[in-house]
C-alpha positions in Angstrom: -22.4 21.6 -55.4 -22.9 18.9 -52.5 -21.8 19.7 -49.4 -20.1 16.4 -47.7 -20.0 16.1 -43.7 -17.3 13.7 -42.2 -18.1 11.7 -39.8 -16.0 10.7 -36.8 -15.2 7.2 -36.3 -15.2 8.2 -32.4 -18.2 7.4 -30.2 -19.9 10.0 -29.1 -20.0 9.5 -24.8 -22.4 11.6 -22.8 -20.5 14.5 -20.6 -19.9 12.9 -17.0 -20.4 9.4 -18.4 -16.9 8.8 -16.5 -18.3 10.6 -13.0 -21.1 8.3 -13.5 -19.6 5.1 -13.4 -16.9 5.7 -10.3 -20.4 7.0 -8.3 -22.1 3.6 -9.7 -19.1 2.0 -8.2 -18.4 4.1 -5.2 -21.8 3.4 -3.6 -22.2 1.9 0.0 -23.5 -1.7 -1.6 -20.8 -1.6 -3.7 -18.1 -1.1 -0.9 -19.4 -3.5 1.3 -19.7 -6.3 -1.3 -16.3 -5.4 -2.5 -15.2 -5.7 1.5 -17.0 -9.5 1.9 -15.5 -11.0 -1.4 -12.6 -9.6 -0.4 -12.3 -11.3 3.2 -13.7 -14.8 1.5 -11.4 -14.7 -0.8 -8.2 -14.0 1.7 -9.0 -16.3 4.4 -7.8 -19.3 2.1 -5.0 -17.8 2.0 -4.2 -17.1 5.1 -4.7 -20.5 5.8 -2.2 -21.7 3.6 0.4 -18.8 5.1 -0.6 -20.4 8.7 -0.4 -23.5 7.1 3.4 -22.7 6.0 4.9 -21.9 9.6 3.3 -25.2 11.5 4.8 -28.4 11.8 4.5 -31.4 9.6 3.0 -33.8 12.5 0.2 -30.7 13.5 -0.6 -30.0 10.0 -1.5 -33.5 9.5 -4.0 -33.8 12.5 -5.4 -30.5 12.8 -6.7 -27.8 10.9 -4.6 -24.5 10.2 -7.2 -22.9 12.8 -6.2 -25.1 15.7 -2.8 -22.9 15.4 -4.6 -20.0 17.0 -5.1 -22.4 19.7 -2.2 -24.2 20.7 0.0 -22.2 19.0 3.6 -24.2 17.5 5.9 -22.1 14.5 8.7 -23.2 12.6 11.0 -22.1 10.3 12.0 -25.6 9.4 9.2 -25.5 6.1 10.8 -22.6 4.4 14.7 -24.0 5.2 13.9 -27.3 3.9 12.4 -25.6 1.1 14.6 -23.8 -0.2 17.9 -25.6 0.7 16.6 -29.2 1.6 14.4 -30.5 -0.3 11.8 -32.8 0.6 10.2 -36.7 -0.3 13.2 -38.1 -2.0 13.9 -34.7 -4.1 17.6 -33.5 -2.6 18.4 -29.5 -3.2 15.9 -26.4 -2.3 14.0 -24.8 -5.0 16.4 -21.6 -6.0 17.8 -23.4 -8.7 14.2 -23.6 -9.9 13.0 -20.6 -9.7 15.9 -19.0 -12.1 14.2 -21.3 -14.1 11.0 -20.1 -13.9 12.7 -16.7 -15.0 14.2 -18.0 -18.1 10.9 -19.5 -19.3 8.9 -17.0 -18.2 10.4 -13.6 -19.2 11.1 -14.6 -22.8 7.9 -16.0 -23.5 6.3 -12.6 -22.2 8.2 -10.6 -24.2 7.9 -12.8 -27.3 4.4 -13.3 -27.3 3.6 -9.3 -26.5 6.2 -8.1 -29.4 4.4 -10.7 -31.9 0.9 -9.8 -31.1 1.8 -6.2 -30.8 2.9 -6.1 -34.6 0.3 -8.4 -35.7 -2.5 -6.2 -34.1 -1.0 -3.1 -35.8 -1.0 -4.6 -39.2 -4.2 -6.1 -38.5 -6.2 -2.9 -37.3 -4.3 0.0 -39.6 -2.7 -1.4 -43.1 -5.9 -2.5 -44.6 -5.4 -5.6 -47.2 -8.0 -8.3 -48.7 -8.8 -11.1 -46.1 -7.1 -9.1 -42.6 -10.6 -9.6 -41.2 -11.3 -12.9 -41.9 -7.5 -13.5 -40.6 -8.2 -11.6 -37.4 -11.8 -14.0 -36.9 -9.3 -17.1 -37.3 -7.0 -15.5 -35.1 -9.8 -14.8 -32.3 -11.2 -18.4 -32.8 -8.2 -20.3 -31.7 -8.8 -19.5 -28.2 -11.6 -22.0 -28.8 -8.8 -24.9 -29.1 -7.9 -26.4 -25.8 -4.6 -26.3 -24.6 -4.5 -29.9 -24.0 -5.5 -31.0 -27.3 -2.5 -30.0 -29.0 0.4 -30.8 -27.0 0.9 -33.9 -27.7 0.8 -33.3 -31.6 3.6 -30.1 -31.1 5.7 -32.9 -29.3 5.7 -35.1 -32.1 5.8 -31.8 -34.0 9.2 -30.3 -32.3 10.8 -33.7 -32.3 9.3 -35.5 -35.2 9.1 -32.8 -37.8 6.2 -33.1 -40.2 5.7 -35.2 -43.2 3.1 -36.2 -45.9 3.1 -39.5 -46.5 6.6 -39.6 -47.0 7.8 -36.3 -48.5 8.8 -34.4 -45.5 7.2 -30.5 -45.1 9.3 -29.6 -41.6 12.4 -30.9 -40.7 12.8 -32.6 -37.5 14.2 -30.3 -34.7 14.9 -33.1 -31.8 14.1 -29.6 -29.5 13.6 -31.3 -26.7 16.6 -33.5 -26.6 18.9 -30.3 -27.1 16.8 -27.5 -26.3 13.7 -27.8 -24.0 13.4 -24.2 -23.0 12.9 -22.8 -26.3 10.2 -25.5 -27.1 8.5 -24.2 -24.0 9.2 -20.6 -25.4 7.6 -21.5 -28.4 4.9 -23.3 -26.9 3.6 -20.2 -24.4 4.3 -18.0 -27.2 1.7 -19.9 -29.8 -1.2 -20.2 -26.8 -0.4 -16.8 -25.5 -1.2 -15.0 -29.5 -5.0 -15.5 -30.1 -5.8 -13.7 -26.9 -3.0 -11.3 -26.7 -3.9 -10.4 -30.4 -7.6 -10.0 -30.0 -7.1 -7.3 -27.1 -4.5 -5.0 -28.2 -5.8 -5.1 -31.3 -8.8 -3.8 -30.3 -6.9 -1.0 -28.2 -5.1 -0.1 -30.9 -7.8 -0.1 -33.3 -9.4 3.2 -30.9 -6.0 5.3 -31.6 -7.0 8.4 -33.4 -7.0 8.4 -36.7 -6.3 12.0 -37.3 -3.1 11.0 -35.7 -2.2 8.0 -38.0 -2.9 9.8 -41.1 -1.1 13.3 -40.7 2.3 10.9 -39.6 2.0 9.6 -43.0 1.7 13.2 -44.2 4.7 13.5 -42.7 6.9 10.3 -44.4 6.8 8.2 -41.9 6.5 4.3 -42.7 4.3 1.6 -40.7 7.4 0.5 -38.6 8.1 4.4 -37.7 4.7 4.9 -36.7 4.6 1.6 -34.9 7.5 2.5 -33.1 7.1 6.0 -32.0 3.7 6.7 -31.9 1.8 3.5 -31.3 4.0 1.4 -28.9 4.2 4.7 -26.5 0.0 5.2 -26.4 -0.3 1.1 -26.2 1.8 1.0 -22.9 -1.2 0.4 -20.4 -2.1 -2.4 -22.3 1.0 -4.3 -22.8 2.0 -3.8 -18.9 -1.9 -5.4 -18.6 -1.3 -8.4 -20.9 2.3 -8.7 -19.6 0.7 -8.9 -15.7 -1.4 -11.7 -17.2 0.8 -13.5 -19.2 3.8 -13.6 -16.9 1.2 -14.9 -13.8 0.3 -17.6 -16.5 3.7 -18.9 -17.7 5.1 -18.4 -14.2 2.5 -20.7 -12.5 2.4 -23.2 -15.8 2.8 -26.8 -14.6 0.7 -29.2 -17.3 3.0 -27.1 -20.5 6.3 -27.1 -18.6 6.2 -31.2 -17.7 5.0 -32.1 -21.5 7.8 -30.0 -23.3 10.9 -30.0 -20.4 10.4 -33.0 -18.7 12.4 -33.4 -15.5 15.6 -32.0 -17.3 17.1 -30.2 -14.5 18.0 -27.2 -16.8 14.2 -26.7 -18.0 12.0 -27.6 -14.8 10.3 -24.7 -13.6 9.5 -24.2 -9.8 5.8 -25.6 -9.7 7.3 -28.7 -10.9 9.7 -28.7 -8.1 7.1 -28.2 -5.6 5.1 -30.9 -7.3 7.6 -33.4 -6.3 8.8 -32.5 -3.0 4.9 -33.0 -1.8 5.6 -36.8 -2.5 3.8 -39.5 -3.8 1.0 -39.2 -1.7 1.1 -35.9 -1.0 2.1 -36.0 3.0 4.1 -33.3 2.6 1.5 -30.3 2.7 3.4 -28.3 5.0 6.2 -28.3 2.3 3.8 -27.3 -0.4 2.5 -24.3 1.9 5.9 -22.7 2.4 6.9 -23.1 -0.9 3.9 -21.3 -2.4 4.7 -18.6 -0.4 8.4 -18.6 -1.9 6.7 -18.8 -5.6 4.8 -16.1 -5.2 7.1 -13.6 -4.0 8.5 -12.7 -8.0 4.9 -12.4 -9.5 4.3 -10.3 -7.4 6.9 -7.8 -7.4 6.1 -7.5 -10.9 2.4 -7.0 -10.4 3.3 -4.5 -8.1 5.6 -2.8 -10.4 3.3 -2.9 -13.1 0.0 -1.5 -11.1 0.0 1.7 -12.4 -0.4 0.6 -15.7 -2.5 -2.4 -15.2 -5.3 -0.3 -13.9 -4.8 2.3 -16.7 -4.7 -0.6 -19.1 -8.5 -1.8 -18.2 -9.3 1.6 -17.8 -8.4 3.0 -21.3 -10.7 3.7 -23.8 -13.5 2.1 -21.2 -15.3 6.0 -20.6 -14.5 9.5 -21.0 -15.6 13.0 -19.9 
C-alpha cells in the first residue's frame, strides 16, 4: 500500500510575517519619507486651489505665491464656471458633468462585470488553451491606446469588410449613439488589466471551498454569484476606484468617439475649451478642476475601506 500526502496549493507564510511588514513600514525613516513626498506632492496642488480663487489679470502676472502677499479672492472663477462659461463657450459645466456620469458609471460597471466573469472562468473551469487565452489576454495591455482608435472609428462607423464580402455590419454609432461607442471603447481598454488582477485574486480563493460547493450541486454561475463575488469585494471596489478615476478624467477617448456632440462631451472636454485658444484663461481651468474633482472623490472616499483591503488581500498573513 502507498500512502499519498496532499499537498496544499496555499503558500506556506512564516508566523508574524504580517507584524513584520507594518514594523518595516512603521519605522521613523519610513514616516518621515512618507511625510516629505507627501508635502511635495500637495503643494502643487494647493497652488492650483490658490490659483482658483485669484483674479484673471493677477494670475497672469504673478505667481499663485504672490497671493500670500497682496492678497485679492474672488468667487467670480467658480460662478463663471459653472453658470458662465468662458472663451467663446456660453453655459457652465453642470450639464457636463451629468455627462461624465453617464459615461463613466456604465463603463465601470461593464468592464468590472465582464472581467469578473472572464477571470472566474479563466482561473476555476479548466479547459484546453484558458492559459494561452489568459497570456493573450495579459498582453494587450502592451497595445497603446492611441494606436487603435482610429481603426474602432472606422470600425463603429464603417463596419468591417474583406475585400468586399462584409464580416460586421456598419453601426453609424457615432452618428446615433456616441455614448455607447465611448462605453464600448473604456470597456475594451479597461479588460486586459482588470482581467489580469482579479483573476489572480480569485485564483488564491480556497479550493476546499470551490470543491465541497460542487459537492453540494451548485453550478459555476451559483458559485460565482454567492460565494466568489462576496470574497472578491475588496478587489472590485479597488479596480472600480481605478477605473472610474480613469474614465472620469478621459479626455483623448471621449473627443475621438463623442466629438463635441453636446449629449456625449464629458466635463474635461468642457474645461478644455473654456481655457481658449491660447490658453489665457488659467484661472478658469483652476476653478474648474476643483469642481471636477469633487465626484471622484466622494467615491474614493466611499470606497476606502475596501480599496485598502483590496491591495491588502492575499499580500501577508499571520
Amino acid at each position: 500500500m502507498t500512502a499519498t500526502t496532499e499537498v496544499s496549493d496555499t503558500p506556506v507564510i512564516k508566523p508574524g510575517g504580517a507584524k513584520e511588514v507594518r514594523r518595516a513600514f512603521s519605522s521613523r525613516t519610513a514616516s518621515i519619507l512618507i511625510i516629505v513626498l507627501t508635502i511635495l506632492w500637495t503643494i502643487p496642488t494647493f497652488g492650483v486651489f490658490v490659483t482658483s480663487f485669484r483674479p484673471g489679470h493677477d494670475v497672469a502676472n504673478s505667481g499663485w505665491w504672490e497671493f500670500f502677499v497682496h492678497p485679492k479672492a474672488t468667487w467670480e472663477n467658480y460662478h463663471t464656471v459653472l453658470f458662465v462659461g468662458g472663451s467663446g463657450v456660453t453655459g457652465g459645466i453642470i450639464p457636463y458633468l451629468v455627462n461624465s456620469l453617464v459615461i463613466t458609471i456604465p463603463a465601470t460597471l461593464i468592464s468590472l462585470t465582464i472581467a469578473a466573469m472572464a477571470a472566474y472562468c479563466i482561473a476555476w473551469i479548466r479547459f484546453r488553451g484558458s492559459d494561452s487565452i489568459f497570456f493573450f489576454i495579459f498582453a494587450l495591455q502592451v497595445v497603446p491606446l492611441q494606436m487603435s482608435l482610429i481603426p474602432l472609428q472606422r470600425f463603429y462607423n464603417l463596419g468591417a469588410h474583406i475585400g468586399t464580402v462584409p464580416i460586421f455590419p456598419a453601426l453609424h454609432l457615432g452618428q446615433h449613439h456616441p455614448i455607447v461607442q465611448i462605453w464600448i471603447s473604456h470597456t475594451m481598454f479597461a479588460l486586459p488589466l482588470a482581467v489580469f488582477l482579479l483573476h489572480n485574486f480569485i485564483a488564491q480563493l480556497p479550493r476546499d471551498l470551490m470543491e465541497a460547493a460542487r459537492v453540494d450541486g451548485a453550478n459555476h454561475f451559483r458559485i460565482f454569484r454567492t460565494i466568489v463575488l462576496p470574497l472578491i469585494t475588496p478587489a472590485l471596489a479597488s479596480f472600480a476606484i481605478f477605473e472610474f478615476l480613469w474614465v472620469w478624467n478621459d479626455l483623448l477617448v471621449a473627443l475621438t468617439f463623442g466629438g463635441y456632440n453636446v449629449k456625449s462631451t464629458p466635463v474635461t472636454a468642457r474645461l478644455q475649451q473654456m481655457i481658449g485658444q491660447y490658453g489665457a484663461n488659467w484661472q478658469l481651468l483652476t476653478a474648474g478642476a476643483f469642481v471636477a474633482i469633487i465626484i471622484p472623490l466622494i467615491v474614493f472616499f466611499a470606497l476606502q475601506r475596501f480599496f485598502v483591503r483590496g491591495l491588502l488581500a492575499g499580500s501577508v498573513k499571520g
